[in-house]
Structure formats: C-alpha cells, structure tokens
C-alpha positions in Angstrom: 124.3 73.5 156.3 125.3 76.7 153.9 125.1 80.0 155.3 122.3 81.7 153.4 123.7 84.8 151.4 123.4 87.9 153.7 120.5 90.4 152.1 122.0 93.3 149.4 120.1 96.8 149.6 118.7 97.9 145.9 121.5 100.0 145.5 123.9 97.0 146.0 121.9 94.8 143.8 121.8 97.1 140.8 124.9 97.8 141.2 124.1 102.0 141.2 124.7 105.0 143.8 121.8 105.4 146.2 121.1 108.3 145.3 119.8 107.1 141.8 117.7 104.3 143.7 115.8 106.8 145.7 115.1 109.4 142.3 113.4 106.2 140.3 111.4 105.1 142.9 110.4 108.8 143.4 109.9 110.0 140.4 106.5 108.7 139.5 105.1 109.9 142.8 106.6 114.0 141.9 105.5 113.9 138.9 101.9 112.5 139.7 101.4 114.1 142.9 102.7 117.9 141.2 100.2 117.3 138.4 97.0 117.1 140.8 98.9 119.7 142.8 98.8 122.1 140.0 95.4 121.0 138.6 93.9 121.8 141.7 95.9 125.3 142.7 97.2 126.3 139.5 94.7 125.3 136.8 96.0 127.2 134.3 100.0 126.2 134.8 98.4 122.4 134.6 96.7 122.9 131.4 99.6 124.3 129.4 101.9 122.1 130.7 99.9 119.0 129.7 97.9 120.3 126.6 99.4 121.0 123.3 100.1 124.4 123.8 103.1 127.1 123.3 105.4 126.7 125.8 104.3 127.8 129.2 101.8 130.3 128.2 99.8 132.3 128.2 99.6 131.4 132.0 96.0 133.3 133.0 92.8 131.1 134.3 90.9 132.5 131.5 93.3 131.3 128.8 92.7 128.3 130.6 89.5 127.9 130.2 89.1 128.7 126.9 91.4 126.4 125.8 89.9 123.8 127.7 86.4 124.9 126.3 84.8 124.3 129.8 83.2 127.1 130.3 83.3 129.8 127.3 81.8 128.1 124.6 81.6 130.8 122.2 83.6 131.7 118.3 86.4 133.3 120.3 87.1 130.3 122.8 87.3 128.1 119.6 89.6 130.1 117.6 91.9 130.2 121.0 91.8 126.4 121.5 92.2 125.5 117.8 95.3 127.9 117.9 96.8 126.0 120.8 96.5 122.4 119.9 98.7 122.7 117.1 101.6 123.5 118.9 103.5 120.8 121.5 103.4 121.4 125.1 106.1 120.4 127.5 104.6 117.0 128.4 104.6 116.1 124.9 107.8 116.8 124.3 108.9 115.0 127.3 106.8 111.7 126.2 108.2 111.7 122.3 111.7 112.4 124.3 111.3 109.5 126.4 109.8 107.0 124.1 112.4 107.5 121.5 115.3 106.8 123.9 113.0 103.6 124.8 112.8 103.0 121.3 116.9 103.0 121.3 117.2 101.0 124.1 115.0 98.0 123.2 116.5 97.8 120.2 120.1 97.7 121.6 118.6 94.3 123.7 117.3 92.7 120.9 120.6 93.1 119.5 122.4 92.1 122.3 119.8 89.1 123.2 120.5 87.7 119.6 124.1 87.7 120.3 123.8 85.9 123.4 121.4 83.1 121.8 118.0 84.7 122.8 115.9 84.5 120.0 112.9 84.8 121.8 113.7 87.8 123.8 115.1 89.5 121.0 111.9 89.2 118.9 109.9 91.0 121.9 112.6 93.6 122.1 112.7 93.8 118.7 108.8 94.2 118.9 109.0 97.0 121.9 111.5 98.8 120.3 109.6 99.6 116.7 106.3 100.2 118.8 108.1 102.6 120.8 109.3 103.9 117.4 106.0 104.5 116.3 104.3 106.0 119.3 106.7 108.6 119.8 106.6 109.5 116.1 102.4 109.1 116.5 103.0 111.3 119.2 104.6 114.1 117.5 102.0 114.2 114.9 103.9 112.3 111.5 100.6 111.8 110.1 101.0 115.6 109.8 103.9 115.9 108.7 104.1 113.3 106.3 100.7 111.9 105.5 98.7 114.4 104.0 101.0 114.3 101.3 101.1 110.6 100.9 97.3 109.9 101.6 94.2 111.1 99.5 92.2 113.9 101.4 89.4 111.6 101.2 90.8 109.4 103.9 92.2 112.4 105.6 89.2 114.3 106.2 87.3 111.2 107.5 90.5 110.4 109.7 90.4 113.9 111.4 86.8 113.7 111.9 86.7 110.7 114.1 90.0 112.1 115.7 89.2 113.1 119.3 91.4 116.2 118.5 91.1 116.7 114.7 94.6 115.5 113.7 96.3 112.8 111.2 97.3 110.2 114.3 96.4 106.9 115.3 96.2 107.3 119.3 93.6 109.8 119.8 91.6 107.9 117.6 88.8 107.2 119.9 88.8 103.2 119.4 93.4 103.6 119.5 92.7 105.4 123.1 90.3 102.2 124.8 92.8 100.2 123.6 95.5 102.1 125.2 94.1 102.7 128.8 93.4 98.6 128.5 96.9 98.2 127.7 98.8 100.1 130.4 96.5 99.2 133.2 96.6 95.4 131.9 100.7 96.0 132.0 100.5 97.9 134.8 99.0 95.1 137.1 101.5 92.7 135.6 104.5 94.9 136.4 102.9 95.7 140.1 102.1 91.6 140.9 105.5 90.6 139.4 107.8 93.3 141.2 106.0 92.8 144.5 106.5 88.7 144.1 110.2 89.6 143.3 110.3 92.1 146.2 109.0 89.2 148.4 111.4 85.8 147.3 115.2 86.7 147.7 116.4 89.2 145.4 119.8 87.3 144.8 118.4 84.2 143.4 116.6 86.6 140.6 119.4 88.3 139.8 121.1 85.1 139.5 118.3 83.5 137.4 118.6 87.0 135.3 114.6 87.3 135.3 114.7 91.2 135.6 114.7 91.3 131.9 111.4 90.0 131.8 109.9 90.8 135.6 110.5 94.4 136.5 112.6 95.0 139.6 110.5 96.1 142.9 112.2 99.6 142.4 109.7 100.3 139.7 106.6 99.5 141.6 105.6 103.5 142.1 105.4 104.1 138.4 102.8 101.4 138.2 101.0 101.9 141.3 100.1 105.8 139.6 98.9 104.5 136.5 96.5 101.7 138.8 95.9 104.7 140.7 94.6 106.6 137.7 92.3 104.0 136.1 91.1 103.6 139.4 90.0 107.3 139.9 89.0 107.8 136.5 86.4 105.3 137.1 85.7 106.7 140.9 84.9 110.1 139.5 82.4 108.7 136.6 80.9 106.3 139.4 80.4 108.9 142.2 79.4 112.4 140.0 77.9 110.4 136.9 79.0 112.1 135.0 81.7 112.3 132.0 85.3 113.4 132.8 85.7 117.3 132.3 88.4 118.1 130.5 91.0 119.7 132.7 90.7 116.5 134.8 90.8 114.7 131.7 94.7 116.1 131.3 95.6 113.5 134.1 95.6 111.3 131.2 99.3 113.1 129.9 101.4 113.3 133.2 100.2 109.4 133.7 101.4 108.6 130.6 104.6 110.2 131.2 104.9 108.5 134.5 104.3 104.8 132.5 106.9 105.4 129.7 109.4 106.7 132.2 108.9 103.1 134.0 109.4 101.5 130.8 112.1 103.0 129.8 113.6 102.6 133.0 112.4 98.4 133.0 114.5 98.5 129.7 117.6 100.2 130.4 117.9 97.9 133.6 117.1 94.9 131.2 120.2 96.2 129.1 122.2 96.3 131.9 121.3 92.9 132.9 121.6 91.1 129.4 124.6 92.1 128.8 126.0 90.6 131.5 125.1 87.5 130.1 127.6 85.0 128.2 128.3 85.5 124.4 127.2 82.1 122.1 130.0 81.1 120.6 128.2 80.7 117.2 126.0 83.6 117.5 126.5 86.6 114.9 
C-alpha cells in the first residue's frame, strides 16, 4: 500500500515565504476591521479616506458632515460636498491601482493559457482582463474625461441625472450598482464554498490537477468572508432600523470593494503562477 504524501503548509504549497501567507490572509480582515474602526471613532478620517475627496482633508467632524450631507442640509453643505466629489480620495486611487494591475495580470494568463492550448481559459481571462480594464478606467471617471467630448450633452445631461453622484460613469448608475452588489456576493459565495471544499480534500492532489486557476486557494477565503459579511449587514441594518442606509455607513461599500479586488487580483496572480507551470503545446503560437 503507498504511503500517502505527508501534508505541505500553505507556504510550502505556494511555493512563498510565510511571511507573505500570513499578509494575504490578513489583509482583508485590517482593512475591513480599520474601516468600521474609523467609522465609528474617527468619522471624519473614514469619510475622506473613502469618499472622493482631497487627500486626507480637511479632517474635522463638521467637514464631515457636510460632505456627507447628513445633517446640514443647507446652500453651504452643498457647495462643500459638490467641491469634494470631484476630486479622488485614497480608496479610489487604491481601487483603479489595483484593478489595473488585475487588468495586467489576466491578460498575461490569457496569453499564457493560449500558449499552452487553453482556449477556454484564455477566453475567460481574456474576458476578466478587459472588464478589469474598464472598471478601473469607469472608476477614475473616463466618461469625464473623454466622453463629454465624444457624446451629445443631450445624453450627458440625462446620464448625470440618473447618476447616484452626478457623473459621466457606468457604476454608480443606480441599475450598474444592483448589479454589482449581486455580482460580488454571487462570486463571493462561489470563491468562499470552493476554497473551503479545497481547504477540506488534500491540497496536493489540487495542485496536481492545477485547479487553482479556476477554484481559489483556501488562503483567500478572508477576502470573501468581508464582502458576505457586508451584504449581510447591509441587509441586517435595513431589517432591524427600517430604515435606508445613511450615508457614512453607506461608505462601507468602498473599503469592501477594495477588499474584493485585492482577492481578485491576488486569485489571478496565483493563477499566473500556476499556468505557467504548465507544459507548452508544441503547435501553439
């Protein structure tokens, strides 16, 4: 009878220092847990790090709240908030940062996938790598950029009207943003049920069977336990007040969204990793 192959820690398996192991399986829960830290000590620090506003500032409650427009809903508190959402905050930054280098990276395993005779794979990479593409530059405002000079103001005007914050963009259209929560907490439970099956069969035979470039490995499971998480409690606070999500809670939404492309970005480098590992086709370009 063959000795079963003796168990490899995550580190071992991925073939990285431990050090890097323990900072993506943490990462998600710093970020998420310092971003209800802050919204509930520091309100003011939260809002300008998540909002699109100038760069850490100003950093006084009452800026705050009249950029949020919670309370002071008056001419001034409008003027302040219109002057601030023009300008990207550090989360923002962070997200068109990280989705670009995801953008990079799926298209690199496309490339690589086609080389090795994955066709298939290479289409979805190909796919995840434009949309990638395409949100970050949604995410740093193109349409403003770019499309009111291409478009007629017709079509503008009506575009920033429905807008949930008066800009040229497709996701904070108010439609693009249902579909969006939908989407990462439908990916999110497929990422959580897929890494927790692969966390319970034996890790070698995956790694063997090369399936971590289409199940993520367990090591990601924090980043989609926070965005579960935040569904969840976005729901729990409508259910229990009744009422609609103020806005400085409402500013979950960014750090959440940072935490779920930081764990695809991470799915996708490891998925690099991983396919190109695999054999060349000998008549593949």
């Amino acid at each position: 009878m063959p000795n079963p192959k003796p168990k490899t820690s995550w580190a071992e398996e991925l073939r990285l220092p431990k050090a890097a192991v323990v900072t993506m399986f943490m990462l998600p829960i710093v970020i998420f847990a310092a971003a209800h830290t802050l919204m509930l000590v520091r309100p003011a620090v939260f809002w300008n790090l998540t909002a699109k506003a100038r760069w850490f500032g100003p950093l006084t409650p009452r800026s705050a709240v009249e950029t949020a427009g919670v309370l002071a809903d008056d001419e001034r508190a409008r003027k302040h908030a219109w002057r601030y959402q023009h300008c990207l905050g550090p989360n923002h930054v962070a997200k068109i940062a990280v989705e670009a280098a995801t953008a990079v990276i799926a298209l690199q395993i496309a490339w690589h996938a086609k080389r090795r005779g994955r066709r298939a794979l290479a289409v979805i990479y190909l796919v995840v790598g434009v949309g990638a593409a395409v949100i970050a530059a949604d995410e740093a405002r193109w349409g403003e950029t770019f499309g009111l000079q291409l478009f007629p103001d017709s079509w503008t005007v009506q575009v920033k009207e429905t807008n949930l914050q008066a800009e040229l963009t497709l996701h904070n259209q108010p439609r693009v943003q249902n579909w969006i929560k939908l989407g990462m907490t439908v990916l999110a439970l497929y990422g959580l049920i897929s890494s927790l099956w692969v966390a319970s069969r034996r890790r070698e035979w995956f790694q063997e069977k090369a399936l971590y470039a289409f199940i993520p490995h367990p090591v990601l499971t924090p980043g989609f336990v926070v965005v579960l998480f935040h569904a969840l409690e976005r729901v729990a606070y409508k259910w229990i007040t009744g009422n609609r999500v103020p806005p400085l809670w409402s500013r979950l939404q960014e750090p959440t969204e940072l935490v779920a492309v930081l764990t695809l970005l991470i799915f996708c480098w490891l998925a690099l990793r991983t396919v190109k590992r695999w054999p060349r086709v000998a008549h593949a370009p």
